[in-house]
HTML snippet that shows the backbone in 3Dmol.js (N, CA, C, O; Angstrom):
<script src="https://3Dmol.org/build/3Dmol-min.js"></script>
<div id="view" style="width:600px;height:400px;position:relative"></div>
<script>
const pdb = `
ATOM      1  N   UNK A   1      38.738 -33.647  -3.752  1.00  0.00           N
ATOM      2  CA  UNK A   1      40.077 -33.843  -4.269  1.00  0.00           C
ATOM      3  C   UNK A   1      41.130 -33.403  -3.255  1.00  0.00           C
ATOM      4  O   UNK A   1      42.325 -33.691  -3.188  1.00  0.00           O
ATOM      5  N   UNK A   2      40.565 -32.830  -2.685  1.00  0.00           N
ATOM      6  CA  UNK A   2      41.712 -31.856  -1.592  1.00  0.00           C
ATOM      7  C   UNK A   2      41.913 -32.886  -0.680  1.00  0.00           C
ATOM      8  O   UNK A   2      43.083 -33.221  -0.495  1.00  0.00           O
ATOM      9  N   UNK A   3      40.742 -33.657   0.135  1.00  0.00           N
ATOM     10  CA  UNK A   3      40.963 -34.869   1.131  1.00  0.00           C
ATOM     11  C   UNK A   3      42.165 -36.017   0.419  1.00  0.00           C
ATOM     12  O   UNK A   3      42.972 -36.601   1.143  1.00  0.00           O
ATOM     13  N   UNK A   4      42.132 -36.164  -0.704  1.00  0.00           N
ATOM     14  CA  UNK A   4      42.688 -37.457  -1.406  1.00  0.00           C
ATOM     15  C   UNK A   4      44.182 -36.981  -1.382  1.00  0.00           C
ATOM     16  O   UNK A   4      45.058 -37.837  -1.262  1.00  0.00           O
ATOM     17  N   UNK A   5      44.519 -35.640  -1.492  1.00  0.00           N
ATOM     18  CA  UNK A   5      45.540 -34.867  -2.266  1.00  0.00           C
ATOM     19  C   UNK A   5      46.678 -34.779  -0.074  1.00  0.00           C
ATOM     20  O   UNK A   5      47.861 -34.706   0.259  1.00  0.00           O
ATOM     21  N   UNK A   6      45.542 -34.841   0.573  1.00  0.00           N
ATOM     22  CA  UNK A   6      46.254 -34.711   1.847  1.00  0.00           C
ATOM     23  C   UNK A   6      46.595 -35.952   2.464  1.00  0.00           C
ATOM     24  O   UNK A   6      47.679 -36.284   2.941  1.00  0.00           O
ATOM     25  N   UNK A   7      45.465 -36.629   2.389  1.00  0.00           N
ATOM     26  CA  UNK A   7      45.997 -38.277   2.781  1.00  0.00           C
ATOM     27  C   UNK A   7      47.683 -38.964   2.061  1.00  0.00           C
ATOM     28  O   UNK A   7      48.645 -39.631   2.442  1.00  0.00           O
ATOM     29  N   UNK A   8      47.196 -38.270   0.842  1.00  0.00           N
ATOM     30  CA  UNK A   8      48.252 -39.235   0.058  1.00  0.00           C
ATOM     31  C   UNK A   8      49.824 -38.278   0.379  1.00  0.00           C
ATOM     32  O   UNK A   8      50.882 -38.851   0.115  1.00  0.00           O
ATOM     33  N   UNK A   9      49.865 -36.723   0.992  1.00  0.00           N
ATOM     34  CA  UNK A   9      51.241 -36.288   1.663  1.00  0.00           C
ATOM     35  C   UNK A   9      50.876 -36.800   2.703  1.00  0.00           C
ATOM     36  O   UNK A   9      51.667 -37.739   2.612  1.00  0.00           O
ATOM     37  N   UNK A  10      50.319 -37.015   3.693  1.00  0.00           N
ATOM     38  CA  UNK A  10      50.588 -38.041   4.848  1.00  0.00           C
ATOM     39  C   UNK A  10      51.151 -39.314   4.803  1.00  0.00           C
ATOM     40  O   UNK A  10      52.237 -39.527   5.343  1.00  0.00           O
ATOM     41  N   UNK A  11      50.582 -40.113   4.264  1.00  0.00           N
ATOM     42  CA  UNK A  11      50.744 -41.142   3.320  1.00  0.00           C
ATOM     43  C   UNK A  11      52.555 -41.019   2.956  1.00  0.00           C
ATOM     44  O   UNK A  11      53.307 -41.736   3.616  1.00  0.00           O
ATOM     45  N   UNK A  12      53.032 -40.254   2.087  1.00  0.00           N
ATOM     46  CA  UNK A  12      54.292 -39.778   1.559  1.00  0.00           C
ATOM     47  C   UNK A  12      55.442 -39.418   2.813  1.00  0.00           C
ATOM     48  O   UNK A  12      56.668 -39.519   2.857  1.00  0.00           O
ATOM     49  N   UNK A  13      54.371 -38.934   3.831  1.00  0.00           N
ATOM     50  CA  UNK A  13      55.688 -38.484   4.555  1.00  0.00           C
ATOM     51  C   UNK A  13      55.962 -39.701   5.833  1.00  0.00           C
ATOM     52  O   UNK A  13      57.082 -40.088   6.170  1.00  0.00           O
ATOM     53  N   UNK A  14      54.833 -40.111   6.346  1.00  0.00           N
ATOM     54  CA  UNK A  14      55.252 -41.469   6.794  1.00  0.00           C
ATOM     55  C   UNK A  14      56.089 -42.858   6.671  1.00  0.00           C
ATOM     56  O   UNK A  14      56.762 -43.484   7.490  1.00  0.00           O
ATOM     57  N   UNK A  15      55.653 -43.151   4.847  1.00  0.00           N
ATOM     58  CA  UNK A  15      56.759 -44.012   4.301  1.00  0.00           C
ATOM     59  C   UNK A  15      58.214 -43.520   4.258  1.00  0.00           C
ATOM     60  O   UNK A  15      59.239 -44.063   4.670  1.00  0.00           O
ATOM     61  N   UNK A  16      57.977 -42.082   3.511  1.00  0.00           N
ATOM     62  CA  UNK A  16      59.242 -41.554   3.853  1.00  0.00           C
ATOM     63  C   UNK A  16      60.341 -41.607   5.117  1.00  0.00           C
ATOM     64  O   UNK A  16      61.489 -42.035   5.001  1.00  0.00           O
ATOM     65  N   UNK A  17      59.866 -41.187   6.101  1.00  0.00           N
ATOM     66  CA  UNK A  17      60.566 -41.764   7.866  1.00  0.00           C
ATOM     67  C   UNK A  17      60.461 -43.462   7.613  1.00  0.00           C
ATOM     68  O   UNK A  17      61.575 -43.984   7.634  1.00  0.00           O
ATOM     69  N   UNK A  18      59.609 -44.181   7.436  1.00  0.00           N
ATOM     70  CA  UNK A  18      60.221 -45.342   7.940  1.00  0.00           C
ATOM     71  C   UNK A  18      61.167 -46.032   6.493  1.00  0.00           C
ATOM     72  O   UNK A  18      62.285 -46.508   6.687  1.00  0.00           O
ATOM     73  N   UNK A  19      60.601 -46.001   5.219  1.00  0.00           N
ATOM     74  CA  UNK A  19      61.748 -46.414   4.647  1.00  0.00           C
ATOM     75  C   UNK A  19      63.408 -45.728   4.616  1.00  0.00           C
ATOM     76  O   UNK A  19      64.320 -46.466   4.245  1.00  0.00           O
ATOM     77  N   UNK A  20      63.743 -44.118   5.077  1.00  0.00           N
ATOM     78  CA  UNK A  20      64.859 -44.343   6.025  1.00  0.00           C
ATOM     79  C   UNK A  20      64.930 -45.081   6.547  1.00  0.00           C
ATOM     80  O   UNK A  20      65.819 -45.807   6.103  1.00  0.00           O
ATOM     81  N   UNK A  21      64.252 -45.660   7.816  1.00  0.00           N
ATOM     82  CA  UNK A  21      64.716 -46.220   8.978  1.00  0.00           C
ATOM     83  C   UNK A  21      65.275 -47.594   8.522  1.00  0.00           C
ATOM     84  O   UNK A  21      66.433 -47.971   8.705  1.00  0.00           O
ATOM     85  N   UNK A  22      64.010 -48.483   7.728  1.00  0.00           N
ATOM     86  CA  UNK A  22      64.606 -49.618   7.173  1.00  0.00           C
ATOM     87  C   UNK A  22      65.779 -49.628   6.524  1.00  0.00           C
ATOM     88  O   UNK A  22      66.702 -50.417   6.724  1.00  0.00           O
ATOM     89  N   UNK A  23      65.734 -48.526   5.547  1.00  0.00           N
ATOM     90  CA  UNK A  23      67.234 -48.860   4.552  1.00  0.00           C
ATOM     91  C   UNK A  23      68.461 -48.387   5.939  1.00  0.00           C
ATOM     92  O   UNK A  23      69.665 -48.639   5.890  1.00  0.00           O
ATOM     93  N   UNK A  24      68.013 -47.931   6.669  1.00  0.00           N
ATOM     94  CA  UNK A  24      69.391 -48.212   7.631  1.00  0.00           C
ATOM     95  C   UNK A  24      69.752 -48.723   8.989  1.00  0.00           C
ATOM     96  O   UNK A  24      70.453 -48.319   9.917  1.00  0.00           O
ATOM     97  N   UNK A  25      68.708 -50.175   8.658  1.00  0.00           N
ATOM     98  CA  UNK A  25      68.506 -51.169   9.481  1.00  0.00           C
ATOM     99  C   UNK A  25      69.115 -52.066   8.560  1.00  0.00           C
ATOM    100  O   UNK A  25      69.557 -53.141   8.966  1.00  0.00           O
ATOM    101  N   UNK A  26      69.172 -51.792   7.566  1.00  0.00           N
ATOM    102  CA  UNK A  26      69.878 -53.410   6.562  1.00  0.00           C
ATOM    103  C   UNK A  26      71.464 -53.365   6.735  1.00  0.00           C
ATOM    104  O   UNK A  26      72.259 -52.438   6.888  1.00  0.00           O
ATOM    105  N   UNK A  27      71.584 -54.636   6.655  1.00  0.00           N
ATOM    106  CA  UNK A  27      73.282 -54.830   7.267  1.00  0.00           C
ATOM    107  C   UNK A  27      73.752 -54.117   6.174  1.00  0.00           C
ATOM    108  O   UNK A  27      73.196 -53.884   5.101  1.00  0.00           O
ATOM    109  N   UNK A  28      74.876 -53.795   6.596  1.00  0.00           N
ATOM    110  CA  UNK A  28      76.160 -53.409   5.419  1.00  0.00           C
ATOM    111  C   UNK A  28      77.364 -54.070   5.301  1.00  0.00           C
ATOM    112  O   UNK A  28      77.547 -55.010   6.074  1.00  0.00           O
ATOM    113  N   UNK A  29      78.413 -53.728   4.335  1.00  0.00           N
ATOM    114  CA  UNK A  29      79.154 -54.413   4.243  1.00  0.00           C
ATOM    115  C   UNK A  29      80.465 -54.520   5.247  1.00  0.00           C
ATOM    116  O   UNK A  29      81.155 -55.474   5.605  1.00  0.00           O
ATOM    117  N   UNK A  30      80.497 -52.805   5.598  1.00  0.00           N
ATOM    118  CA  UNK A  30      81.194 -52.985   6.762  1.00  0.00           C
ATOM    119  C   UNK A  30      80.527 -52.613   7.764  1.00  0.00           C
ATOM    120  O   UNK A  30      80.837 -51.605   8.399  1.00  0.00           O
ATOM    121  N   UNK A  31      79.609 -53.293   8.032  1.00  0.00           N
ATOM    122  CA  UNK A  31      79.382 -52.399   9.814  1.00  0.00           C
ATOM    123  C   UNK A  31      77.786 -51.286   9.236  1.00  0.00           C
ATOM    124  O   UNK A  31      77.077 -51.325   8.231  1.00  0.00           O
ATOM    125  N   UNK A  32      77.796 -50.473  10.383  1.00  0.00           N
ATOM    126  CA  UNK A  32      77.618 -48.831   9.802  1.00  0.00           C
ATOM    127  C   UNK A  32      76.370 -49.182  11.029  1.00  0.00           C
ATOM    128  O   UNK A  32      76.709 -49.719  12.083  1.00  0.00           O
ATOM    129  N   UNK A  33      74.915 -48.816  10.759  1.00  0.00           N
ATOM    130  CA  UNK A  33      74.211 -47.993  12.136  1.00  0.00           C
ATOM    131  C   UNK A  33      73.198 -49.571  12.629  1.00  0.00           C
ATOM    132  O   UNK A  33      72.511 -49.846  13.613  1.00  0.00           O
ATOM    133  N   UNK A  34      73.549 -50.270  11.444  1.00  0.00           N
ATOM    134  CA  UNK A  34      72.983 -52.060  11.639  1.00  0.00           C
ATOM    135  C   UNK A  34      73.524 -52.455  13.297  1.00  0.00           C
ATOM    136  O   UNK A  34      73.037 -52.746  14.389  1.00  0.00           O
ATOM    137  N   UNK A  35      75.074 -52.209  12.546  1.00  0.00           N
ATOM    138  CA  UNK A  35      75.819 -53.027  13.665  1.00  0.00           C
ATOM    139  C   UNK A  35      75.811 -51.914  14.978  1.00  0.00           C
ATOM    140  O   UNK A  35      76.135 -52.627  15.927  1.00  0.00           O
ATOM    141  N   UNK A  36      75.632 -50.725  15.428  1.00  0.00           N
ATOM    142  CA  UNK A  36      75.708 -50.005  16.420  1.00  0.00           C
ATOM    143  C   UNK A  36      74.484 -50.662  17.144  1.00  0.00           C
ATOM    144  O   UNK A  36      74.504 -50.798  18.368  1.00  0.00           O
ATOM    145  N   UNK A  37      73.549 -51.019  16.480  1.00  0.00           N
ATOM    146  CA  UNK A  37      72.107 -51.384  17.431  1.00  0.00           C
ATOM    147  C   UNK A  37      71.938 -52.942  17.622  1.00  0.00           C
ATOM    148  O   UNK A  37      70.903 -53.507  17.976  1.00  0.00           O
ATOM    149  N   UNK A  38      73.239 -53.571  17.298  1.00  0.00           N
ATOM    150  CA  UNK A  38      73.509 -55.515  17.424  1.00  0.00           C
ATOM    151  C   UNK A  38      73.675 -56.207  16.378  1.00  0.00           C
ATOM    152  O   UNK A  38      74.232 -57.303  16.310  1.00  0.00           O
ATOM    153  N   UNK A  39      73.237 -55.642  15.591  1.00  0.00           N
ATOM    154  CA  UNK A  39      72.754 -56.305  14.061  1.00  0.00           C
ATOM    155  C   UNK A  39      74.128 -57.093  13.660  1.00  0.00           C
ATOM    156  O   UNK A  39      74.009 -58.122  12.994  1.00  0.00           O
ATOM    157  N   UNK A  40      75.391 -56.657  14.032  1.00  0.00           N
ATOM    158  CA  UNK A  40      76.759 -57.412  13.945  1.00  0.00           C
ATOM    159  C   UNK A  40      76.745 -58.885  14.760  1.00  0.00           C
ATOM    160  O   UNK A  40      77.234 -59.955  14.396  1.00  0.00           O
ATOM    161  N   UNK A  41      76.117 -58.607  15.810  1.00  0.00           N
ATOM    162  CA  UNK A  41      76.280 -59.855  17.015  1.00  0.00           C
ATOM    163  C   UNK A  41      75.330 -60.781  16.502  1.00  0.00           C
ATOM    164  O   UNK A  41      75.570 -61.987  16.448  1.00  0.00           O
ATOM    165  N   UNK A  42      74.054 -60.171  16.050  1.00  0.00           N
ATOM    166  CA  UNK A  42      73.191 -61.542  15.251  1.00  0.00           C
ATOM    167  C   UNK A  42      73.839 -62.046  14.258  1.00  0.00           C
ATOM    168  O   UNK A  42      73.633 -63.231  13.998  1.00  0.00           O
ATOM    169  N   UNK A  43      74.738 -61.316  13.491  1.00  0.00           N
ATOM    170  CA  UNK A  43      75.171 -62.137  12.519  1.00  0.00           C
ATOM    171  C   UNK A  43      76.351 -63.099  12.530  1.00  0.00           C
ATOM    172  O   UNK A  43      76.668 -63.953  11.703  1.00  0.00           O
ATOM    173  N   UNK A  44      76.867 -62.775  13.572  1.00  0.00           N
ATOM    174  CA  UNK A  44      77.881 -63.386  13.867  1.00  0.00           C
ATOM    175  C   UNK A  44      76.971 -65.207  14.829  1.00  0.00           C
ATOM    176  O   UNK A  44      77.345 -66.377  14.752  1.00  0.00           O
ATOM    177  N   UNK A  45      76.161 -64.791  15.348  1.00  0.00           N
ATOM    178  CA  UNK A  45      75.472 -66.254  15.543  1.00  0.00           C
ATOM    179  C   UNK A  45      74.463 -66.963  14.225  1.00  0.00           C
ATOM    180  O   UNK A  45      73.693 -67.918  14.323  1.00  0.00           O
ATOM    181  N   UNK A  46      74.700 -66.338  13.310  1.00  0.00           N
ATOM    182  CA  UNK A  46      74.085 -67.327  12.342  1.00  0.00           C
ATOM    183  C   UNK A  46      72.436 -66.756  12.307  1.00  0.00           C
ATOM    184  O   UNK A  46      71.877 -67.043  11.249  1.00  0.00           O
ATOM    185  N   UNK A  47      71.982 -66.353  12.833  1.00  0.00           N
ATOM    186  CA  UNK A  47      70.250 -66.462  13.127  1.00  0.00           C
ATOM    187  C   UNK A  47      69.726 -65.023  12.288  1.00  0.00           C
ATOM    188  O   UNK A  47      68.549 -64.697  12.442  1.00  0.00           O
ATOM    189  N   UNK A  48      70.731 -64.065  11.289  1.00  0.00           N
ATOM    190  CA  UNK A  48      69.729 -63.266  10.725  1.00  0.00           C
ATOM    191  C   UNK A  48      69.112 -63.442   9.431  1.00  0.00           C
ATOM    192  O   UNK A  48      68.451 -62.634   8.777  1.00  0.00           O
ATOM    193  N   UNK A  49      69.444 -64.659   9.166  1.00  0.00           N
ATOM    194  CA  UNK A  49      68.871 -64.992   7.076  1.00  0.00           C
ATOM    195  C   UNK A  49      67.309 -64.806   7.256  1.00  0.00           C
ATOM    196  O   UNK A  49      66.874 -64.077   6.364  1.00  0.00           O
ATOM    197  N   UNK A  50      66.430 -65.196   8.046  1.00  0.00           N
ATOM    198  CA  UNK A  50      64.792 -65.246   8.176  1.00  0.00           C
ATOM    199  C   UNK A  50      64.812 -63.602   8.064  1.00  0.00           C
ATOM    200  O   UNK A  50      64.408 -63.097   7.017  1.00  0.00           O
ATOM    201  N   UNK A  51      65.415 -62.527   9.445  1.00  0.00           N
ATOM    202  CA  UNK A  51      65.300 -61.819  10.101  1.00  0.00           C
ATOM    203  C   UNK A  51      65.503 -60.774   8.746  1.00  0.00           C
ATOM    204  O   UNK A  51      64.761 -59.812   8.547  1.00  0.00           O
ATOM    205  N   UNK A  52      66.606 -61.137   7.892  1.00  0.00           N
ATOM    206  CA  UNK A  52      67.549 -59.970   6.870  1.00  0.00           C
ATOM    207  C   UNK A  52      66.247 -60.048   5.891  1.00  0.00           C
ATOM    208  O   UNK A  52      65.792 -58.929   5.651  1.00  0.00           O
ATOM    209  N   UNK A  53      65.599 -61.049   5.317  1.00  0.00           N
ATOM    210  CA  UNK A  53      64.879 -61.363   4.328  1.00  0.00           C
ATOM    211  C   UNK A  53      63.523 -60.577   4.460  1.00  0.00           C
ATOM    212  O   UNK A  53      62.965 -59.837   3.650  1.00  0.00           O
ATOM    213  N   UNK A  54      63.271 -60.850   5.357  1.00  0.00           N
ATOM    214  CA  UNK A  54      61.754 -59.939   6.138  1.00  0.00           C
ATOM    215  C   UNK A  54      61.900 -58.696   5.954  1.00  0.00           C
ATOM    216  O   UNK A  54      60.927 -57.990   5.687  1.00  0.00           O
ATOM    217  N   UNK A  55      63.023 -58.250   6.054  1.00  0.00           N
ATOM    218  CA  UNK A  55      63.349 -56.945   6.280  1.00  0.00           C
ATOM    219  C   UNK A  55      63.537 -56.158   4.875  1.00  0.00           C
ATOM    220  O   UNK A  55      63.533 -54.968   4.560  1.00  0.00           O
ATOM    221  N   UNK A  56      63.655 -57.032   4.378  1.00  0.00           N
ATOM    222  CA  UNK A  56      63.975 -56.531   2.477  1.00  0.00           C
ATOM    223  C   UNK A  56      62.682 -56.986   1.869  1.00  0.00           C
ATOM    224  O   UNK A  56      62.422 -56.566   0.741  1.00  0.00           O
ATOM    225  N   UNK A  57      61.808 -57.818   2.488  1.00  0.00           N
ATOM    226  CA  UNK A  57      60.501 -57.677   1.420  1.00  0.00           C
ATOM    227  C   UNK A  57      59.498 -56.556   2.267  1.00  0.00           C
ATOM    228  O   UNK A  57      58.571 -56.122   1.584  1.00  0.00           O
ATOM    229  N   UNK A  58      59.581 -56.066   3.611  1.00  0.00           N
ATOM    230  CA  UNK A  58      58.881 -54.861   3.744  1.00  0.00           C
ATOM    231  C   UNK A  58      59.609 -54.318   3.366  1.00  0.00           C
ATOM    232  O   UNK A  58      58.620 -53.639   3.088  1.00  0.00           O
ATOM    233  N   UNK A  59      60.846 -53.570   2.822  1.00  0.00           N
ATOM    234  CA  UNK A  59      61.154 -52.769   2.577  1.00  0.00           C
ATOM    235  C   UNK A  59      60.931 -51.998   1.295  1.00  0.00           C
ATOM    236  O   UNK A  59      60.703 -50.848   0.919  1.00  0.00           O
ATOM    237  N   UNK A  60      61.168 -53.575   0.674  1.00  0.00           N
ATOM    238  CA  UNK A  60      60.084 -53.197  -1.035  1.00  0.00           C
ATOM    239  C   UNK A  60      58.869 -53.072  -1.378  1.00  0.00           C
ATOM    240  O   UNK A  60      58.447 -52.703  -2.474  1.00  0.00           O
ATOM    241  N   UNK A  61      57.959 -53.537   0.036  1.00  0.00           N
ATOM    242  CA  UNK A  61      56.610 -53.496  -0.219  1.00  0.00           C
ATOM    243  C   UNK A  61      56.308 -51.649   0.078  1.00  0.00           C
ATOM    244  O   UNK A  61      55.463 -50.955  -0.488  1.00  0.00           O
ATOM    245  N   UNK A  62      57.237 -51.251   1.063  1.00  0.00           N
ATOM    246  CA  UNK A  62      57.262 -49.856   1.424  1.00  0.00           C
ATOM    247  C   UNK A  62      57.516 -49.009   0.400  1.00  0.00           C
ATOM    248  O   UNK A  62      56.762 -48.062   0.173  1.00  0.00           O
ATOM    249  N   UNK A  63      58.636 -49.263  -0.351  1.00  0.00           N
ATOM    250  CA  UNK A  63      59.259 -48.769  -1.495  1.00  0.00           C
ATOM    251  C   UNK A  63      58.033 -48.712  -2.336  1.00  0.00           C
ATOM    252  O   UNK A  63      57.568 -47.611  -2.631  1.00  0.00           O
ATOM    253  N   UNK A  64      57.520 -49.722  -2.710  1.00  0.00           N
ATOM    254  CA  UNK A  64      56.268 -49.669  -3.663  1.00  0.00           C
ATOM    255  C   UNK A  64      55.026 -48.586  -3.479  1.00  0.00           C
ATOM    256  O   UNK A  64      54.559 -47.731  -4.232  1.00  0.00           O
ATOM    257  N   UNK A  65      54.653 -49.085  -1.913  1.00  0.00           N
ATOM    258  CA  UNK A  65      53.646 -47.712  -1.635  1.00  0.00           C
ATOM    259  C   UNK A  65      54.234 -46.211  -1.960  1.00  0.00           C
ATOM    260  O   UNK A  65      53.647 -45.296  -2.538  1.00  0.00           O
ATOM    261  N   UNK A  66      55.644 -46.227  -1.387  1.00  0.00           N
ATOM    262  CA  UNK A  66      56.056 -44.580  -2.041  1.00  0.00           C
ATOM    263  C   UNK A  66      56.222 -44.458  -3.300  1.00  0.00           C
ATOM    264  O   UNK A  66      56.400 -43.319  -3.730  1.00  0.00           O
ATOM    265  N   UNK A  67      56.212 -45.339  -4.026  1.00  0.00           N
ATOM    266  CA  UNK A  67      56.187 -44.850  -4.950  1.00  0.00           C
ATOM    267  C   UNK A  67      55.094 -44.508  -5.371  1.00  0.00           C
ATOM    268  O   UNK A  67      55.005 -43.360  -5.806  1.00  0.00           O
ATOM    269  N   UNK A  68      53.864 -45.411  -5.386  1.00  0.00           N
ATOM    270  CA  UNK A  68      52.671 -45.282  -6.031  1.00  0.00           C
ATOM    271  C   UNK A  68      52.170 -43.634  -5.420  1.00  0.00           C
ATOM    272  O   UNK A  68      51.454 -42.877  -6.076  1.00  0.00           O
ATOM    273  N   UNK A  69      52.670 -43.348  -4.183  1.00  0.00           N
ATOM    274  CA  UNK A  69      52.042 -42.168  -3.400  1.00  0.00           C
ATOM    275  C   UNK A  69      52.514 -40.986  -4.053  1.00  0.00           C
ATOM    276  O   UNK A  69      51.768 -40.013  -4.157  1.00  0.00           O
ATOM    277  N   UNK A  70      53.932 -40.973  -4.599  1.00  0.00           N
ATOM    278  CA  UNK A  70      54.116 -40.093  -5.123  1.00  0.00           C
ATOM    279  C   UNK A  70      53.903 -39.720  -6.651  1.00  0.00           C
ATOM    280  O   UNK A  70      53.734 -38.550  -6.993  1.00  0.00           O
ATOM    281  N   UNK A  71      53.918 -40.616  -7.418  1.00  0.00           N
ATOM    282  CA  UNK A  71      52.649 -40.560  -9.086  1.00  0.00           C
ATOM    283  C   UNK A  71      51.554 -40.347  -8.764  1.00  0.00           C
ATOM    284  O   UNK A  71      50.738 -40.489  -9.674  1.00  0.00           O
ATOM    285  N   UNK A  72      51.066 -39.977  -7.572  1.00  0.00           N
ATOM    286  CA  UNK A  72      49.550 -40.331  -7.811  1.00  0.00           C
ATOM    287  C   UNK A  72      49.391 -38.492  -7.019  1.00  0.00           C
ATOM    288  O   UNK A  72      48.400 -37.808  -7.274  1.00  0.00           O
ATOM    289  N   UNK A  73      50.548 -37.967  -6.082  1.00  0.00           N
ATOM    290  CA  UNK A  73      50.464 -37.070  -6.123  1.00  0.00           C
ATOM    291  C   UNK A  73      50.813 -36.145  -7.147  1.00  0.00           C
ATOM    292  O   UNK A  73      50.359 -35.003  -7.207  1.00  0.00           O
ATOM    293  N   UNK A  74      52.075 -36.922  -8.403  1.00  0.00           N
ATOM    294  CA  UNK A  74      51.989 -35.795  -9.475  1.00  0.00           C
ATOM    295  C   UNK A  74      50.901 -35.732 -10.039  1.00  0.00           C
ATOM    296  O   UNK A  74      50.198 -34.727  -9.937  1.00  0.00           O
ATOM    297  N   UNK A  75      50.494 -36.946 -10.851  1.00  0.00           N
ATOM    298  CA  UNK A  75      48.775 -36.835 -11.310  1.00  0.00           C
ATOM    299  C   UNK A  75      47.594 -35.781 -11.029  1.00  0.00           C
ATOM    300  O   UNK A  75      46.953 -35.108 -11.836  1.00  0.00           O
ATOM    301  N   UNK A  76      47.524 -35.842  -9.837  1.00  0.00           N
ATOM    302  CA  UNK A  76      46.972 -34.788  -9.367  1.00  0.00           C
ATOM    303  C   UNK A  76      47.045 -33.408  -9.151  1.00  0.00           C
ATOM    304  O   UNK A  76      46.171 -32.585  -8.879  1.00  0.00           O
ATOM    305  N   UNK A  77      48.357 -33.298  -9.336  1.00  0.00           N
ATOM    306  CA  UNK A  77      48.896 -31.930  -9.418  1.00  0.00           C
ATOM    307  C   UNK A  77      48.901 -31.420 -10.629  1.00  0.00           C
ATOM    308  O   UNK A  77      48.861 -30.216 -10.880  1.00  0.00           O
ATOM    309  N   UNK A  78      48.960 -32.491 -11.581  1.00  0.00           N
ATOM    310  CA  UNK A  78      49.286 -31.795 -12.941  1.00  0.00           C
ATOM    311  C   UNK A  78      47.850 -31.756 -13.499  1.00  0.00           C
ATOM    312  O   UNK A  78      47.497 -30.859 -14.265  1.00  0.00           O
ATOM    313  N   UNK A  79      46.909 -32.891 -13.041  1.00  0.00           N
ATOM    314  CA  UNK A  79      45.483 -32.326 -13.540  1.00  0.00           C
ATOM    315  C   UNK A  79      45.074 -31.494 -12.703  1.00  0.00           C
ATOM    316  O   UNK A  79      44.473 -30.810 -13.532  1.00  0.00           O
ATOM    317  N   UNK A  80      44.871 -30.918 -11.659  1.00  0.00           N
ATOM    318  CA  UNK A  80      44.253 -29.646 -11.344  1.00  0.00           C
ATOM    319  C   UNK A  80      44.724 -28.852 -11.586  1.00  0.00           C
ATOM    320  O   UNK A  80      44.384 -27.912 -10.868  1.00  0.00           O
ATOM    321  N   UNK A  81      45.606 -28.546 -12.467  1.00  0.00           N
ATOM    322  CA  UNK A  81      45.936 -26.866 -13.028  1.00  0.00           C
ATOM    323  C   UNK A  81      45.476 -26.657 -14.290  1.00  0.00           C
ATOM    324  O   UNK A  81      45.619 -25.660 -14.998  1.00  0.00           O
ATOM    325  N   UNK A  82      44.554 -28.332 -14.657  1.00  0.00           N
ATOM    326  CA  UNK A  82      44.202 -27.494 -16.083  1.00  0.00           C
ATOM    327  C   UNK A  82      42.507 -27.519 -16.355  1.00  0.00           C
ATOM    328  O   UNK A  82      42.033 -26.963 -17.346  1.00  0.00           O
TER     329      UNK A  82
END
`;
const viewer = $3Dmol.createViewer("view");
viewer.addModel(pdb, "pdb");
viewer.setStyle({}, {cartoon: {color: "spectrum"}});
viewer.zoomTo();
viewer.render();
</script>
């Protein structure tokens, strides 16, 4: 239980760093850390609708793993204390 219980905070803290990173890779409305790294200049040529879309279904597929990682670490926490 202890192996399962460590994978899954590894697990937790990895998604954690990159779904930051994604949610502040998605454009905004004005600007913000998208546009410091170009993300303004692609949009201004038309070419990020494929690029924006990709980026929002890993982001939910990411979202999903943290979540599941973290129920599955309460689960476990709350059955081994009894």
């Amino acid at each position: 239980m202890d192996i399962l219980q460590l994978v899954l905070q590894v697990l937790l803290g990895l998604t954690s760093l990159l779904l930051t990173l994604l949610i502040l890779l998605h454009k905004g409305r004005g600007g913000g850390l998208s546009d410091m790294f170009g993300g303004g200049m692609s949009s201004a040529m038309g070419s990020s609708g494929l690029a924006e879309r990709n980026l929002n279904r890993f982001t939910v597929v990411l979202a999903l793993i943290w979540f599941v990682a973290i129920v599955a670490l309460g689960l476990i926490t709350k059955f081994q204390s009894i």
